[in-house]
Every structure is written in C-alpha cells, then in structure tokens.
N, C-alpha and C positions, 0 to 999 in steps of 0.2 A: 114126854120129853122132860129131861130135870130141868129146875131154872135153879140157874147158877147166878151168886151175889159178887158184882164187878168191886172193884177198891172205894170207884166211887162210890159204891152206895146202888146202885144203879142194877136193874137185873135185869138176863140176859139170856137164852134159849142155848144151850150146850150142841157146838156142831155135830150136826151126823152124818157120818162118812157115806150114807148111803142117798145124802142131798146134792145133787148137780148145782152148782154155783156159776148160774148162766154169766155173768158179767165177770169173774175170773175168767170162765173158756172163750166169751170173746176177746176180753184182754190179751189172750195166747195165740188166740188165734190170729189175730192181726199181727204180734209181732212173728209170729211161724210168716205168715205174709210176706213182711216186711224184707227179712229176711231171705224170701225165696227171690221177691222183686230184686231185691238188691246183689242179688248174688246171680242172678237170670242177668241184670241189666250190664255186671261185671263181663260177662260171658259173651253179650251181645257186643259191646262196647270192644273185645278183644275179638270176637269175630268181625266184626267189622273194618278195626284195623289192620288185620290180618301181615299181609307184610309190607314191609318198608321198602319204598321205592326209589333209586336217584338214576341221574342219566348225565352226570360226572361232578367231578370237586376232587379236591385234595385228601390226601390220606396219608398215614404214613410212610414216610421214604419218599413219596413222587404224588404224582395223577392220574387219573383211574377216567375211561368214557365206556359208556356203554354201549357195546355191538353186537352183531349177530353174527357168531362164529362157530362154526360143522352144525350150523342147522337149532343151534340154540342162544337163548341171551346167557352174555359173557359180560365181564368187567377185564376192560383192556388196560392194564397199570403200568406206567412208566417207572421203574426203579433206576436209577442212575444211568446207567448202558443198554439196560434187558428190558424187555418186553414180558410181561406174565399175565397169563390168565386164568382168573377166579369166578365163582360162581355168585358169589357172596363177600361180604366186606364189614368190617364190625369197624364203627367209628362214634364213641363214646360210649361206649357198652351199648351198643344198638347194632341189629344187624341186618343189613341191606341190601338188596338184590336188585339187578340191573333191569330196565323197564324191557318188557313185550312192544313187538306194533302194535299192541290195541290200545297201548299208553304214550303212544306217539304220533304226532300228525303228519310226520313225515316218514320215508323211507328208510330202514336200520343201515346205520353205518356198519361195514364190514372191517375186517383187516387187509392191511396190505403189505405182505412182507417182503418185497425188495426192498433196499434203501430209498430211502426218501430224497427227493431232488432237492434242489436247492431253491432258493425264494424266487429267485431269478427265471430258473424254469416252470417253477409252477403259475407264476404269474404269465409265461407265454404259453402255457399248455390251457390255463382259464379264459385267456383272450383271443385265443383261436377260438374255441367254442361258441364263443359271442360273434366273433366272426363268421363264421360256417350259420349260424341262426339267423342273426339281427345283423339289419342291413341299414347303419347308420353315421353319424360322421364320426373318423377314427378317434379323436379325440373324445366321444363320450365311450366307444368301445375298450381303453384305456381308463376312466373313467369308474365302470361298470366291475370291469377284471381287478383295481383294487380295491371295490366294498367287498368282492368276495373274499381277498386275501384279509381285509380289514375285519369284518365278520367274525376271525376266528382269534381275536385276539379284542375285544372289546372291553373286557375287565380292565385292561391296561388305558383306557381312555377316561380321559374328562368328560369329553364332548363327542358326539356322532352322527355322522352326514345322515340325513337319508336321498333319498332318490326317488324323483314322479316325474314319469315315463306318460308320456300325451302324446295324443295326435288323431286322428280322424279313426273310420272303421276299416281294418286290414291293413294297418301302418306296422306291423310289430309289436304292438304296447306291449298285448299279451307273450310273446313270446319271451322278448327278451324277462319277465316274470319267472318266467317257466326255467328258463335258464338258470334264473339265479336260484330257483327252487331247487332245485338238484345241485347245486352246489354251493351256499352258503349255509353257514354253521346253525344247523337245528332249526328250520324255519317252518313258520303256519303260513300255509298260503291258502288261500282263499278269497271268493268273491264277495266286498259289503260283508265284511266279516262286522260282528256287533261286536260292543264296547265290552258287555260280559265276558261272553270268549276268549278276547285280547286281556281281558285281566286273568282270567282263570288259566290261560297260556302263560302267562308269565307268572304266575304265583304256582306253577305247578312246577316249575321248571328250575333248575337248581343252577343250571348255564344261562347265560344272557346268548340268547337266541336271536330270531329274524323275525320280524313281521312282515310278509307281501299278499299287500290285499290289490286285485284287479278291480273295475268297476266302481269307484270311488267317488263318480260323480253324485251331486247330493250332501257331498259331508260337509256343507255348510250348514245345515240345519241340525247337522247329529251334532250336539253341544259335548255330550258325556267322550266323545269318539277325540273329538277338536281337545278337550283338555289332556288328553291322551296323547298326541302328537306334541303338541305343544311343551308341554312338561320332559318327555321322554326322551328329549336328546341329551341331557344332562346325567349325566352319572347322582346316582343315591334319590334321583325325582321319581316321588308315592302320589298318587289321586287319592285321598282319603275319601273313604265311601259310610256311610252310618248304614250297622246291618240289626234289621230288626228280629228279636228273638222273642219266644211268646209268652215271655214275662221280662222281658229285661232288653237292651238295646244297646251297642256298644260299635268304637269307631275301628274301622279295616282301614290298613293302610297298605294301596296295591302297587308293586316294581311296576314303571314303565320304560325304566330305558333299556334301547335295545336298537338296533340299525334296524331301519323301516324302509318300506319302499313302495311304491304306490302307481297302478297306473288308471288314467283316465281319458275321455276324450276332451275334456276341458278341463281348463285350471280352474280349481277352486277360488274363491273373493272373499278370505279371508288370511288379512293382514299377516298378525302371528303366526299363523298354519305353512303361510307359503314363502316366509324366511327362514323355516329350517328346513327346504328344501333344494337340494341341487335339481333344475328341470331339464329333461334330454326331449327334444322337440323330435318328433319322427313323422316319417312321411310313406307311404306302402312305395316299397321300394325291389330289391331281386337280392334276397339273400343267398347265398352257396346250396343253400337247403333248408326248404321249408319243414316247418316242426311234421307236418302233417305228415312227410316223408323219413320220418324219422325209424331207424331199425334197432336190429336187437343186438348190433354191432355197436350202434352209437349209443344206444343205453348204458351197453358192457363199459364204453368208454367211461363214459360219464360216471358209473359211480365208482371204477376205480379210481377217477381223479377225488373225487369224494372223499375216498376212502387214504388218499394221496395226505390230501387236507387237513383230515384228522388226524394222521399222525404226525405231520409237520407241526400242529399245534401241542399236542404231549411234548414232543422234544423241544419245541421252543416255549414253554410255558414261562419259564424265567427269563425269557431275550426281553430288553427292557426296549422299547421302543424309542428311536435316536429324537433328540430334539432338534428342528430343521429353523431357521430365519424366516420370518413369513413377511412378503410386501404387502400385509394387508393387514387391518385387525378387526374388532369387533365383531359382529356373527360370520360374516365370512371366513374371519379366521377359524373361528370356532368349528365351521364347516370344514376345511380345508385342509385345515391343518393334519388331522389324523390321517386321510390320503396321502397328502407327503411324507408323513414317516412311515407309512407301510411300505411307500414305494423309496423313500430315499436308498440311493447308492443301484439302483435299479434303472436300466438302460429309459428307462418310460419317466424317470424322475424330472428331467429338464423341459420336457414338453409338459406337463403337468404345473410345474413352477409358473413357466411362460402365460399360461393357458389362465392360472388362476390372479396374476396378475392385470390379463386382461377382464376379468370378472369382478374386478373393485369397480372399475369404472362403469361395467353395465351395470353393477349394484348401485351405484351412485345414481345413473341416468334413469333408471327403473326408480328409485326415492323422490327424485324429479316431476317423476309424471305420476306420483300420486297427488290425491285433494291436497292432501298434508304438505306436499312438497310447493304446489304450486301457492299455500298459503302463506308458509315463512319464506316464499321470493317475494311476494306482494308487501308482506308484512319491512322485510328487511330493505327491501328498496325504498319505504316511506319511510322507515328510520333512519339509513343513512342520509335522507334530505333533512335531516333537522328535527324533526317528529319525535321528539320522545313521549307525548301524547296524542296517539293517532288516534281519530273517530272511526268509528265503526262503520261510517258509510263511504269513508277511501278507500278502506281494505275490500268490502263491497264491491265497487266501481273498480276497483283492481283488478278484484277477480274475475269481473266480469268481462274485462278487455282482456285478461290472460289468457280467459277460456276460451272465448268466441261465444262467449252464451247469450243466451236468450232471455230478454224480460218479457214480463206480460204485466200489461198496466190492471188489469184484473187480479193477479198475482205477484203483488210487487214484493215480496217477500222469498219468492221460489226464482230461479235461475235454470235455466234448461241447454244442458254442455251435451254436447254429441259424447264427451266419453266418460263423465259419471255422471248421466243423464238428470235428474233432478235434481239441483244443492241447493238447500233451504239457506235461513239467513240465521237459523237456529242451529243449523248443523254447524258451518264456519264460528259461530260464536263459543260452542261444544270444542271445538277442536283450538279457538284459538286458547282458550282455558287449559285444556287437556295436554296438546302439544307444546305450546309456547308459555305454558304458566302466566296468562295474562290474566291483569285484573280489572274489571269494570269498573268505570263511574264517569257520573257526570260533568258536562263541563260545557261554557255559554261559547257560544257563536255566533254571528251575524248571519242573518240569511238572506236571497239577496235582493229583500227590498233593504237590509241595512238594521233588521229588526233582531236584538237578542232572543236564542232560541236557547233551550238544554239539548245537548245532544249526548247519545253514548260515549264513551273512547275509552279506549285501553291502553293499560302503561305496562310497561315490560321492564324484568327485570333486565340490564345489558348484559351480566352475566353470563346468565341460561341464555339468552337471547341468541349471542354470541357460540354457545354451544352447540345449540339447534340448527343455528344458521352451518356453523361449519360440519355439521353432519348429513347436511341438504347437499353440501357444496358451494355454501354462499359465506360473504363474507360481510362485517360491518365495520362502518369507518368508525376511530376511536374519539370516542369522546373526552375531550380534553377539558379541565377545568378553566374557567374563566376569570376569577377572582381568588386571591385567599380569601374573600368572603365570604356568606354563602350566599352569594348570587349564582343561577346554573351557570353549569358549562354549556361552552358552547362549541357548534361542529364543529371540526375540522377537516374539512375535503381533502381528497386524491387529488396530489397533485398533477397536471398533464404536461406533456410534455411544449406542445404548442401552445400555451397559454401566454400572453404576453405581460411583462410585468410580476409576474410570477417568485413568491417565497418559495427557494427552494434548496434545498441540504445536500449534501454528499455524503455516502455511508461511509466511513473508514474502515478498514479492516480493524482487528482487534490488536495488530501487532503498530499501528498505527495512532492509538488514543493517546500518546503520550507527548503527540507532534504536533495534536489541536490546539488552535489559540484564535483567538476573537479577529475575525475580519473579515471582510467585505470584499469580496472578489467581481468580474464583471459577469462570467457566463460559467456553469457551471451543469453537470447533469442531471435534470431533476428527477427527484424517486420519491415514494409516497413517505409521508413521515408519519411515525405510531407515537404513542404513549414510551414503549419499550426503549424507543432511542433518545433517554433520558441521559443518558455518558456522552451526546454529540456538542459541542458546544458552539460549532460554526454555523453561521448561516449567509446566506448570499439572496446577492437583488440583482437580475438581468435588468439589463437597462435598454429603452423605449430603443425602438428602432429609429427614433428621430431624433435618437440624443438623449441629452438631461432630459429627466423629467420636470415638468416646469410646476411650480407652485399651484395647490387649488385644481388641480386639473380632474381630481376626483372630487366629491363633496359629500358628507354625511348621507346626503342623501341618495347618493350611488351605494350604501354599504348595505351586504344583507345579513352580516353579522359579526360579532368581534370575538375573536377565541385568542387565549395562552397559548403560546408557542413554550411548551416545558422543555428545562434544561438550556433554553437560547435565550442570550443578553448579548446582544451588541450593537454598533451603531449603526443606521440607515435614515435616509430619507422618508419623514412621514408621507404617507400619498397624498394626505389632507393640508397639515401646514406645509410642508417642505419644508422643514427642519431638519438638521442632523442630531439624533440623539439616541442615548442608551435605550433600546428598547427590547421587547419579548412578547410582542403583542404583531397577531396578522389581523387582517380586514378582508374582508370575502365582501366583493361587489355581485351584484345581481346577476354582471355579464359573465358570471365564475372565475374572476380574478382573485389573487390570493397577493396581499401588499402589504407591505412594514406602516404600524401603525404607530404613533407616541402614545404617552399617558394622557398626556393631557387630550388630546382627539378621542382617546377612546374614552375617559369621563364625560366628553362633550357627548357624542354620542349614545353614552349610556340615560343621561338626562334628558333626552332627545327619545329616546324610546319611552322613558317613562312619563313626558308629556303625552306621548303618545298612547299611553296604557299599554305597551304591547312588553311591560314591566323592565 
C-alpha cells in the first residue's frame, strides 16, 4: 500500500476501496436506526391517535350532540330552524366523529322528531316519573324534576346544587338514582365510584355531565373523592394532581364541576362536603311502581323523554337563564338559586321559593347545633357581659353546661357530650383560633384562696367577632367608648323594658330627625340603643314609682360600670349626687339598672376603681 505525505509533514496509508471501515458502518447504521425508530414511533403515535372524538360543543352556525341514529353514531346539529345530520365535523382543521357506547358510560341519546314541548311540560312529564318510582315528600319530588331540567343547561351557571338521597335499606335511595340516570344530561352512574374515574369522566368529556355515585357511605376517609365534591360546585373549580412520567414529572389540572348526586344510608361527618348538598330524607315507602317491575313500555318512555331533553337543550342553548330575588344568601343561595331560575315562571316556582325560604332557617338551626355553633353562643354571651378578655376556663364551663357533658376528674381535659361524644380542651382551643380568630395569652387572677395565678384567656377581635356571631344567629351588644381617652370602653347593655329607673331613647323615623331637640321627658318606650344611632340626640329618665328620686339613693358602690352614651347631652338627675346637669354618661348597677350619671360621679368612680386595681 503507497504511503502518501499529509501537508503536515506527517504520513499516512492511501484508502483502499476494498477496506470495510467498521466505525463509519456503525455510524450509518444507527442513524438508518434512528431514523426507522423515529419514523415507526411517528406511525405509532398516529395510530394511536387514530380518531378524534367529542359528544357535543359548538360549531359553526349552531350546536352539534352526539346520538345514535338508523342504527349508527351521528352528530345532531342545530343550525338556526333545521335539524341536520353529519357523520363527521371539522373544527379547527381537525376532524371529529361522534363517540360509540363503548366511549360512553351511559345509554346513546336518540332523536326525536315531533316538536319539542315546552319547559313547563317537560318539567311535568320529568316529575311524574319520579312520581310513578320514588315515593317521597312532594316537595323533594319537585325538587328532583328540576336538577334534571337544570342538568341540561349547567354551562349557564356559576354555581351547582347537588343532591344526597339517605335513608335506611329499601327506602328508594337507589331508585330515585336510577331515575335520574336515565334522564339527566350525560351522566356516570355508579357504585363508590373512585376518584380516578370521576376525573377521567370529566377530562373525557367535552359537556359538563352528572355524577351519581350510590353507596357512598365511607367517603369520609376518601380525602382525594372529598376535594372533589368540595371544589366541584363552582364553575372553572380543577383538583391539580402531579402526574409522574419516567424522566420528567409535571402538574394535571382536572374539571370537577358538574351537578352531582349521591346516595347513602348515613350522612357523611364532614363539614364542607355536607354544605354543598341539598338532603332528601326517605323512608321505604309504596311507590306507583317498583323499579323491579319496570317494562319495555316504561323504558320506551323514558328515553323518549331523554331524547325530549336533548333536543330542548340544542334549541335553548342560547335562552339566558332569568335572574330571580333570593330570601336567602350565602351557600344556600349558591345552592338554590340555579333551581329557581330553571323553574322560574313555571307553575312549581312558588312552592320552591316558599320552600327555600323555609331552609335559611333549618340552615341556621342545623349551624347552631354544631361544636362550632355551640362555641361562639358560649363565647358571645361572655362578651356581651363585659368580657372583652375571657379565660379559657369560662368558655370551658360553658361549654360544659351547654352541652350536658360529662367531666372526669381523671380526665380533666376531655368532656364527654352525648352528641359529639368526646371534646377535648384542645379541640375548643383549635376551633376557638380557627373559627373565631382568637388569640391567646396570659393574664393574672385570683384564685379562690385570693392568691394571684396566670391563667389562659382569649381576646377577640369585635369585628369578626360580630361576624361570626351574626352568621350563628347571635348577636353582640355594642361596645361603646368610654372616655375620649384611652381609657377602655365600657359595655352598654340591652335595654329592658321593665327595668326600673332605666336610660332610655326613642327611635325617630328619619323624616322626624329634624324635630329632636334636648329634653327630658317623664316615660317613654324603651328600645335597645347601638353605636349606629349616633343622629338621636334625645334621651329620657323614667321616674321611680315612688316619685322623685331622692338623693344618694344609689352609691358608687352599687355601680357595675360607667359607659358613654354617644351622640346624647342632656340634662338629668345624677343617680349618685342628685344633681341636675349636662350629662352623656349612663351607670349600670349590679341589679341591671341603667341611670344618668354626672362627670363629676363618674371621675369619682373611676378613682375608686383604680384604688381598687380593677384599673
């Protein structure tokens, strides 16, 4: 072989065509490889995806759903007036074909070509069927008839009831389920359906659909399930999930809102979970016709009504749902509300209205008789006594007389109530933080040999305080300032009506404020005075049933406290000197008397408490 001399200098064996140059033909041959992998994986990757699926949305001109019609999947398109059906649909240069049953969990919707009834009758053609099934009180059977009417228009909501169906073995639960499975819009029904499923239902799913899971009992402990409910009444509410892939890991964010419905033989015991649901109590009862007797006459019925449904929803896809007055707000509203505009202007709308009016106040009574409810009454009634620093062993002893509970000198910490059977003293402390925004600390008191101790107590903002209380249903008296100093304020009690000696005001109307003027009348009717009725300028003093009141006849030492009467200057009788003079100042005696006080008595008194230490 020649040796050939390189530029460098450097020599060099002359290639021979008849040498295999192993590490070029591997170099070829991995990219030939690469190459085939990559153009196999193209291949795989488009077999896989094969075709595109939906089972309704918008298209050009109208709305499209997918049914089973002369025996094959169709796409049913609403174009202005007409009805047309296609086999296929291209929407964004893509192009889509309506799903099979074997890509549905439920029964294929059909057509139905008479004219479509009106909302009014389909709402009675839905509520007889509930009727004829489920044997329960009319009111949830009206109830029932508009989640299914409601069902088919859910895009259009904020917010979404759902519905949990309880009651013993062979009450209905299941049935009325079964019912609403064959006619609400696209639903998974199922028993302990998993958390999986219910996301991959809905992430499959291009319509906001139904979920009715039977058997439900236990889903206290399914946490993954519980944030699923929770979240899912809310329009645009994702469970973000981290999904691992096997070099890389990134976050899924899964739809849960969707009307849900649920039934079980107990109510689940958690909080959140069981305020976003409407509950229909049942009892085994004599329905018109048990499911079990069911024929091929009432099937027939049932999915024409079905198929009733579907088309009412194409043609009213753009009916904007009416805004209705609601007597109620907060989640109840949230709940209720979309029921009353499905059914507003609909013969069932006024017993509904009625109906949910009466359900503020079992919501109320039902917040009452939780832990939480019976804590801010304990809590709120030791504030309205003056307490703006309560200890932690009155709320305690409150609770304890509220509940009927039980101590044990071995467990002086635990509380044992007949209806949330064990309350720690750690729990109440959790909840007073968590509900009531309170905040711990220390503070001395006498114990009762008379010896200083440190004890817990907690101070509350009056604000939230105030909030909380009024979302229990309770109320707090307003705390008035008691100096432009900054000395605290101090209470100022409810006035009562039989109190003798009694500070007390008359409300004016508002066409009336321009006719107050300073004076002292003899009787008058007493009403509670706020902070708000800072525009009242009159104030009056009932006089003793024995006449004048006579000098001295109260003493410092009958008072239990001295509060600002805001917006009132005028003259009275002090109760301590008997003097007449300009004053704005009441006295609260221990016996719950409320009396005009001077300045001067009320500085004597206040020098008088702070002999006393009690500042």
């Amino acid at each position: 072989m020649p040796i050939i001399s390189s530029k460098d200098g450097k020599s060099s064996k002359a290639k021979d065509p008849n040498v295999i140059n192993v590490k070029e033909l591997l170099q070829k041959g991995q990219e030939l490889a690469k190459q085939a992998h990559d153009s196999g994986g193209a291949r795989d990757e488009r077999r896989k995806a094969g075709k595109l699926f939906k089972d309704s949305g918008p298209c050009t001109g109208g709305y499209f759903e997918a049914i089973y019609h002369s025996g094959k999947p169709l796409f049913l398109i609403k174009e202005k007036d007409s009805f047309n059906f296609v086999e296929s649909i291209e929407i964004n240069d893509e192009t889509f074909y309506p799903k099979d049953v074997k890509r549905m969990p439920y029964e294929a919707y059909g057509y139905y070509e008479p004219q479509t009834p009106s909302r009014e009758e389909l709402f009675a053609k839905v509520k007889k069927e509930f009727q004829t099934f489920v044997d329960v009180e009319p009111i949830y059977i009206d109830v029932l008839a508009a989640c299914v009417l409601l069902s088919y228009h859910q895009e259009k909501l904020q917010t979404v009831p759902y519905v949990y169906v309880y009651g013993d073995n062979e009450s209905g639960k299941s049935t009325a389920l079964q019912v609403l499975s064959f006619l609400c819009y696209r639903p998974m029904y199922g028993v302990t359906v998993p958390a999986a499923d219910i996301y991959g239902f809905l992430e499959d799913s291009d319509a906001v659909g139904c979920i009715l899971e039977d058997e439900v009992q236990g889903i206290d402990n399914d946490t993954d399930k519980i944030k699923i409910y929770k979240a899912g009444y809310k329009k645009g509410a994702v469970v973000p999930r981290t999904i691992m892939a096997q070099h890389d890991r990134f976050i899924k964010y899964y739809r849960t809102f969707c009307f849900k419905a649920c039934a079980s033989e107990q109510i689940a015991q958690v909080k959140g979970f069981n305020e976003r649901f409407i509950f229909i109590p049942m009892v085994e009862g004599s329905p018109e016709k048990e499911w079990a007797d069911i024929t091929k006459e009432d099937l027939d019925r049932l999915h024409n009504l079905r198929n009733m449904l579907l088309k009412w929803r194409l043609e009213d896809r753009d009916w904007q749902l009416p805004e209705v007055l609601m007597p109620v707000k907060g989640r109840v509203k949230e709940l209720w509300k979309p029921l009353l505009q499905i059914t507003q202007g609909l013969t069932v709308y006024d017993g509904l209205f009625k109906f949910v009016e009466n359900q503020k106040n079992k919501r109320l009574s039902d917040k009452q008789n939780t832990l939480e409810g019976h804590i801010v009454k304990v809590v709120s009634s030791l504030y309205n006594e003056g307490n703006e620093t309560i200890p932690f062993l009155d709320i305690w002893q409150g609770l304890v007389s509220d509940l009927d509970g039980k101590l044990d000198d071995k467990k002086p910490h635990v509380m044992d109530t007949s209806e949330f059977f064990q309350v720690t003293k750690n729990k109440v402390g959790y909840r007073l933080r968590e509900v009531l925004s309170g905040e711990s600390k220390p503070i001395r008191e006498k114990d009762s040999e008379g010896n200083d101790v440190v004890v817990k107590a907690y101070v509350f903002d009056p604000s939230k305080l105030r909030k909380v209380a009024k979302k229990y249903g309770y109320e707090l008296v307003t705390k008035l300032p008691s100096l432009p100093s900054s000395e605290s304020a101090q209470t100022l009690e409810s006035m009562e009506k039989n109190t003798e000696n009694n500070v007390e005001n008359t409300l004016p109307t508002p066409l009336e404020l321009s006719k107050l003027s300073n004076s002292v009348t003899s009787e008058t009717e007493p009403l509670n005075l706020s902070l708000e009725d800072s525009s009242i300028t009159e104030i009056s003093v009932k006089e003793n049933v024995t006449g004048n009141k006579e000098p001295n006849s109260v003493t410092l030492q009958d008072l239990k406290d001295v509060g600002w009467i805001y917006g009132f200057c005028s003259e009275h009788e002090c109760c301590i000197c008997g003097h007449k003079k300009m004053t704005s100042w009441k006295a609260e005696t221990f016996k719950g008397e409320n009396l005009p006080i001077c300045d001067d008595c009320v500085q004597a008194f206040r020098k008088e408490q702070e002999v006393k230490g009690d500042g």
